[in-house]
C-alpha positions in Angstrom: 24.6 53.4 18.5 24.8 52.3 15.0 26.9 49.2 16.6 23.8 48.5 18.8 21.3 49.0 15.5 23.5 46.1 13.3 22.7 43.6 15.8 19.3 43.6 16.5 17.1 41.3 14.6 15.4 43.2 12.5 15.2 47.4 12.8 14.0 49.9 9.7 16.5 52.1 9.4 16.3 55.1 6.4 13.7 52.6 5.1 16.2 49.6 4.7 16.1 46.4 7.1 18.9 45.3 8.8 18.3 41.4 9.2 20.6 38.0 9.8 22.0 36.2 6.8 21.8 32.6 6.7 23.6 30.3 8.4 24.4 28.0 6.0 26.7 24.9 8.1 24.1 25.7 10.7 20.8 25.3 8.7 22.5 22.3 7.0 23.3 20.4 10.9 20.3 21.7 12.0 18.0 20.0 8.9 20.0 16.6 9.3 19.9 16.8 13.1 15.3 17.1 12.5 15.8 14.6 10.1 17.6 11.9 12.1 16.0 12.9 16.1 12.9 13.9 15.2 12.6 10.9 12.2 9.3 9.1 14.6 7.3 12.3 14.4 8.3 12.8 10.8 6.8 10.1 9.8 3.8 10.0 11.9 2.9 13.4 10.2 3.9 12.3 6.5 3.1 8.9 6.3 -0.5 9.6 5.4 0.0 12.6 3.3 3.1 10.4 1.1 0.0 7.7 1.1 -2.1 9.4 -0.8 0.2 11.1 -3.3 1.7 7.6 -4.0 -1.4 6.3 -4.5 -2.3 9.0 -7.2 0.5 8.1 -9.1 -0.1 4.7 -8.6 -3.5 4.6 -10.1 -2.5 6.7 -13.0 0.3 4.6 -13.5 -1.6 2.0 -13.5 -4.3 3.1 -16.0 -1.2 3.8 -17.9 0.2 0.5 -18.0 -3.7 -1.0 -19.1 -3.8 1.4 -22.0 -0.6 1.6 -23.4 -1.3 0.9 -26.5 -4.6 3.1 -27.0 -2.5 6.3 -25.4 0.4 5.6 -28.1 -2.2 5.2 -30.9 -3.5 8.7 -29.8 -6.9 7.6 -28.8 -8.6 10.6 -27.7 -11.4 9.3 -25.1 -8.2 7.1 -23.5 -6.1 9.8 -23.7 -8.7 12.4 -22.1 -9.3 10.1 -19.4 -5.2 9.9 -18.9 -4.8 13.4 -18.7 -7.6 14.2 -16.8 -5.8 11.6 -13.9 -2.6 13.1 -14.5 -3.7 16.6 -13.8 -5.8 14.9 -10.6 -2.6 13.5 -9.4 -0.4 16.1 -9.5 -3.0 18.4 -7.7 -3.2 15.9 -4.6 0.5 15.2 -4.1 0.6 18.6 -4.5 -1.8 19.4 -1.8 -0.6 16.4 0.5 3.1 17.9 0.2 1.6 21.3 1.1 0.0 19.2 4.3 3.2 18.0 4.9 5.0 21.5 4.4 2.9 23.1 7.1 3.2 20.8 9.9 6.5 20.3 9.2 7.4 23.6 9.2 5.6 24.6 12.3 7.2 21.9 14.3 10.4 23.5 13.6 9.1 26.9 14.2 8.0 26.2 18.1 4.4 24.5 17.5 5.6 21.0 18.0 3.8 17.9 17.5 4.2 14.9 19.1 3.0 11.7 19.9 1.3 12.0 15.9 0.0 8.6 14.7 -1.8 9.7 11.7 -1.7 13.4 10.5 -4.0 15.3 7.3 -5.1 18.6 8.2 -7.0 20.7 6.1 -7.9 24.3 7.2 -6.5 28.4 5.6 -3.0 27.7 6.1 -3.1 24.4 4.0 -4.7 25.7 1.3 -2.8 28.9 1.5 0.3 26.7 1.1 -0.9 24.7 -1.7 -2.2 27.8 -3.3 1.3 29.2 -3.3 2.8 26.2 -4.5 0.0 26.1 -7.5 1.5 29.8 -7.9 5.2 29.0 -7.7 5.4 25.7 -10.2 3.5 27.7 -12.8 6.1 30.7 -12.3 8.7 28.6 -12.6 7.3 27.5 -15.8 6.2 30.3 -16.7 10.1 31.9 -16.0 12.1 28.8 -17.8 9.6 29.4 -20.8 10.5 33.4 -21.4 14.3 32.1 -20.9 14.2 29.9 -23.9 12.5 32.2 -25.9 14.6 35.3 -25.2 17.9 32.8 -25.8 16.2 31.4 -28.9 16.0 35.4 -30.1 19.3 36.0 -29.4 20.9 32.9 -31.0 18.6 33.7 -34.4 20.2 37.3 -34.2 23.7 36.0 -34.4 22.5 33.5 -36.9 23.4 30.2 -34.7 20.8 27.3 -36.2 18.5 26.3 -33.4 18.2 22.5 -35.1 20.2 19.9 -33.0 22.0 18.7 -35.8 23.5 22.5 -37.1 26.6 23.8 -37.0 27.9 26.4 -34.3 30.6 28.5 -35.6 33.2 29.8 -32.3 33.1 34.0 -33.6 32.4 36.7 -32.2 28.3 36.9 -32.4 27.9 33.5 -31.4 29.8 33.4 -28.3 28.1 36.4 -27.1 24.8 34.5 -27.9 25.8 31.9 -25.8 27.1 34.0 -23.0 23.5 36.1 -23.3 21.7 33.0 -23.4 23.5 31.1 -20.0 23.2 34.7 -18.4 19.3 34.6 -18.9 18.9 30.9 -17.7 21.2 31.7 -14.6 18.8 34.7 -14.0 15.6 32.7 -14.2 17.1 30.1 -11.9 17.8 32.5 -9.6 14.6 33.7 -9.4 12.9 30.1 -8.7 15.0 30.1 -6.0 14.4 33.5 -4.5 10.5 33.3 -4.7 10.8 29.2 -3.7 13.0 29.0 -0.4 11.2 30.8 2.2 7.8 29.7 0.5 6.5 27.2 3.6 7.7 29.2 7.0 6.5 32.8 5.2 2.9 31.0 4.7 3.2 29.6 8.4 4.1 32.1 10.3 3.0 35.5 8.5 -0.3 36.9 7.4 1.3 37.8 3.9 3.7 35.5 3.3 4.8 33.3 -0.1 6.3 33.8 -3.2 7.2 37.8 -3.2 7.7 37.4 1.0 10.4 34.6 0.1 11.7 36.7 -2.5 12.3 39.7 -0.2 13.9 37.4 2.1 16.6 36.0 0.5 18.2 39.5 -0.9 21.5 39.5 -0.4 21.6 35.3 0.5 21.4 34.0 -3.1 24.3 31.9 -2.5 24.0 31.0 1.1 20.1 29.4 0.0 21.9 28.0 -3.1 24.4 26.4 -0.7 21.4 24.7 1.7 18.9 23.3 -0.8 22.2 21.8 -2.7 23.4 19.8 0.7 20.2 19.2 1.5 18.7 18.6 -2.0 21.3 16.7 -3.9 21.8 13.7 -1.7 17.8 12.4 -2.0 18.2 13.3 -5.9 21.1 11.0 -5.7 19.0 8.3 -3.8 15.9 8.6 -6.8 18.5 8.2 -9.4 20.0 5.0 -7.7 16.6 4.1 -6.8 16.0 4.1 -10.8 19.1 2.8 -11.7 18.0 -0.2 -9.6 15.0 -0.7 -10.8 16.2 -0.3 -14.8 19.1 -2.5 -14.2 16.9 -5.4 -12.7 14.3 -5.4 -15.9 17.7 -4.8 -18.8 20.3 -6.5 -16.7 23.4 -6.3 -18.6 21.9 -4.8 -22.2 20.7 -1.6 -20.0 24.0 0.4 -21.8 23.7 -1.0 -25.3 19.9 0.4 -25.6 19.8 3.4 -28.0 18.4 6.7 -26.2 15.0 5.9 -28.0 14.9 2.4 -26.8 15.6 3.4 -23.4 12.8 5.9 -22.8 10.4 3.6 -23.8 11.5 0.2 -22.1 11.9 2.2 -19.0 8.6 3.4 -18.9 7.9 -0.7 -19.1 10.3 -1.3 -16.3 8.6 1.1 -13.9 5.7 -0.5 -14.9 6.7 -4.2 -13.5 8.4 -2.6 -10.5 5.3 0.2 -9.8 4.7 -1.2 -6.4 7.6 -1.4 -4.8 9.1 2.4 -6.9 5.9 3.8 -5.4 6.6 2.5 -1.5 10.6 3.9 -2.9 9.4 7.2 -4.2 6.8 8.3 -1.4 9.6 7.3 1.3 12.1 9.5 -0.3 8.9 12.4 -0.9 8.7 12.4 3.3 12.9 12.4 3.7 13.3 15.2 1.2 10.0 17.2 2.6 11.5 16.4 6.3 15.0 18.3 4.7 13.9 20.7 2.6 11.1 22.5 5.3 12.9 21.6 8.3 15.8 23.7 6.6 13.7 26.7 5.0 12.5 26.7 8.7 16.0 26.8 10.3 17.0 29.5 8.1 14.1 31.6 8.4 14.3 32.0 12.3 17.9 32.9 11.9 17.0 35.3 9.2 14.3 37.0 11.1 16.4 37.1 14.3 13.0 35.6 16.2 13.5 32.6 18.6 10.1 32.4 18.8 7.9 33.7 15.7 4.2 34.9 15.8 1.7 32.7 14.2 -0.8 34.6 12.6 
């Protein structure tokens, strides 16, 4: 009987819920298989939404550029203004990624859509997502902040200088500093990635999903979700750092690796401005290929985790 139980998708048993771990090799094929088969309808659902996030940061980019010397002189109307378009920004690629999360993720649940030209829908579930996502980047914040703090404690308590430039002494306190302090971070991180994984198919497909639903989720599958978003993740990070490499090394050429740290920072913000055109086409390309992954995997992993072929929308 208790043979039978195990295998079931999902059965409360003594209060505890028996449930699928993640497939990791299969969520993986399975994201790269939506990516490359289903890569027309992808971009006829993200296409719009990447649009207008890369238009956001193009404008404040932009601004950017024509004020550069008023926003380093620390002129406050300029600088008001610059912020206030920052913060605007963020919001709509936020909220275009969070379009782009839901339809995304219910194609891979079972509501497919095809035959999309042009996609931006805006109704509970959108805003739900976006809300969520609002909710999860200020947690994560909000969770790296406490880390730095409670290392920052612990390395004053062994007496470890917090200054760049002091010395750190290999005895006894210090090293258990340091081992309390990586601990704490590793903690944190683990967090973020508990309440971030099942984020999008939790808001899809139940009445009470998000952050604490995608946090029950992945007890017990720390590693297997650490394991997907890193094979899924790490190659379109890879792509935005060549991307930028690209785009530093055509504005330095060869005197890009004699440039002091300080030098570099702000002659790359220069770079990017020559080049904002085509980073932007670049950037929103590789903001529809990573959403494609990212969901399309989250959604893989949740049906397997649930047990459900076919999941209940609410």
């Amino acid at each position: 009987m208790l043979s039978r139980v195990l295998i079931l998708p999902a059965y409360g048993v003594l209060g505890f819920w028996f449930m699928h771990k993640i497939p990791v090799a299969q969520t993986i094929v399975q994201a790269y298989r939506f990516l490359f088969t289903e890569i027309g309808t992808i971009l006829g659902i993200c296409w719009f939404p990447a649009l207008l996030s890369s238009l956001a940061g193009y404008f404040t980019a932009t601004y950017a550029a024509m004020h550069r010397p008023d926003i380093d002189a620390g002129d406050p109307r300029i600088e008001a203004v610059y912020t206030l378009l920052s913060v605007l920004g963020v919001a709509i690629t936020i909220f275009a990624g969070s379009v782009m999360a839901v339809a995304l993720t219910r194609h891979v649940l079972g509501r497919r859509t095809t035959g999309v030209v042009a996609y931006f829908a805006v109704g509970p579930v959108e805003w739900r997502m976006f809300l969520a996502s609002v909710r999860y980047i200020a947690g994560t914040m909000v969770l790296i902040v406490v880390a730095a703090i409670i290392a920052g404690f612990a390395f004053s308590l062994a007496g470890v200088p917090l200054d760049p430039g002091g010395v750190v002494r290999a005895n006894a306190p210090d090293i258990v500093a340091g081992l309390f302090s990586w601990a704490v971070f590793i903690a944190a991180l683990i967090v973020i990635l508990r309440m971030g994984f099942f984020i999008a198919p939790t808001v899809v497909a139940e009445d009470n999903g998000g952050l604490l639903r995608s946090f029950e989720l992945t007890r017990g599958n720390v590693l297997r979700a650490l394991a997907v978003i890193a094979v899924l993740g790490i190659p379109v990070l890879l792509l935005l750092m060549g991307g930028e490499a690209v785009v530093l090394s055509s504005a330095f050429g060869p005197g890009l690796y004699q440039l002091s740290p300080a030098e570099f920072l702000q002659r790359a913000e220069l770079a990017r401005d020559q080049k904002l055109v085509p980073w932007q086409v670049f950037s929103g390309l590789l903001f529809v290929l990573g959403s494609a992954l990212i969901y399309g995997g989250a959604a893989v992993a949740y049906r397997a985790r649930i047990g459900n072929d076919e999941p209940r929308f609410p």
